[in-house]
N, C-alpha and C positions, 0 to 999 in steps of 0.2 A: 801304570798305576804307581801311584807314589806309598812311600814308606815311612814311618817316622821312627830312627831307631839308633842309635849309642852306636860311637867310631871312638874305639878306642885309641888314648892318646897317653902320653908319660912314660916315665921310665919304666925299668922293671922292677918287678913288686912292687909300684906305685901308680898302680893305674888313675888316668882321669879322663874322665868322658866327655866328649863333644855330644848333644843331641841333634844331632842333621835330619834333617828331611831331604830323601834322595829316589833314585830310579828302583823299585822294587828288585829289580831283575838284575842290579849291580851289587857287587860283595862291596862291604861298610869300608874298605881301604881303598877300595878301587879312586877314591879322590874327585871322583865325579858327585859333588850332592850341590843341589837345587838351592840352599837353603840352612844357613847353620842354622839354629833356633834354641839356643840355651847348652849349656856345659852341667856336669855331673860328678863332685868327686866323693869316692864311697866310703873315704878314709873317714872328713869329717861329715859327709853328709850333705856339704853345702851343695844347695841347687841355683842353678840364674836361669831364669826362665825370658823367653819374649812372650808374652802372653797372646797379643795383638796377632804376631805368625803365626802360633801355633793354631790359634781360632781360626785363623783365614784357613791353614791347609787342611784342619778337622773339617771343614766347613765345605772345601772341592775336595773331599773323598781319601785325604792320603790316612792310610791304616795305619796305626801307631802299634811297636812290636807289646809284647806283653809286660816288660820290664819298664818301658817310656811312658805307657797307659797307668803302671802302679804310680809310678811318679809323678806324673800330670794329675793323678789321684789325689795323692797329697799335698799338694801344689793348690788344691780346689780349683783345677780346670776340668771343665763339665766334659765329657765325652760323650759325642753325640751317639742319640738311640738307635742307630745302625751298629755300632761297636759292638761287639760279644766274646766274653774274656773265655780263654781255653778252662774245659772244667780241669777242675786239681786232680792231677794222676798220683797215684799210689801202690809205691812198690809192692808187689806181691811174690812170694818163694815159689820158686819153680815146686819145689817137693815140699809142701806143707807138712807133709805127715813123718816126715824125715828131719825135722826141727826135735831141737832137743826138752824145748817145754812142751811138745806135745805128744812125747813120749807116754808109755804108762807110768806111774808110780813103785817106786821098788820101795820094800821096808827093809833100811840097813839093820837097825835097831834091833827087830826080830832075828833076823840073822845072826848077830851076835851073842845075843840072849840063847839060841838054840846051841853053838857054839859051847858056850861055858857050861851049861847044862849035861850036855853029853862026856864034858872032860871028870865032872866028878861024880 
């Protein structure tokens, strides 16, 4: 199965992305990809797309990762109706009730107020 997904390239702290179409079951460095098919840099946003590749590989089956499918988004390259984007995960606290906004409410104020009351 093929994949369509970012090989990171550039310096450090300056990343820029190749979009490769490669063997699923290969890591993005391994150097083995099928298919460059447009560049990514995140600094300014610039994208180059090949539209014509990337059509042909949506077209025999290769699954584009989730970050290359937002960008082919943007790009208005249609992804075909086999695709289906991961739902949006959302952090949840191990101990909700151990959070400090959902503690009870204390009245400092009254405390105070009882305080100066009892001194005179």
């Amino acid at each position: 199965m093929l994949a369509i997904r970012m090989q990171r390239n550039g310096r450090t702290h300056t990343p820029v992305y190749r979009i490769v179409v490669q063997e699923a079951q290969r890591h993005p460095l391994s150097g083995r990809v099928v298919a460059e098919v447009g560049n990514y840099n995140p600094e300014t946003k610039k994208t180059v797309l090949d539209q014509e590749k990337i059509g042909f590989y949506l077209a025999h089956g290769a699954q584009p990762s989730s970050r290359v499918a937002f960008i082919l988004k943007q790009n208005g390259i249609k992804l075909p109706a086999w695709y289906q984007e991961r739902p949006a995960r959302h952090a949840q606290a191990k101990h909700a009730d151990k959070l400090r906004k959902n503690q009870p409410k204390e009245a400092p104020a009254a405390d105070a107020a009882d305080a100066e009351a009892a001194e005179a």
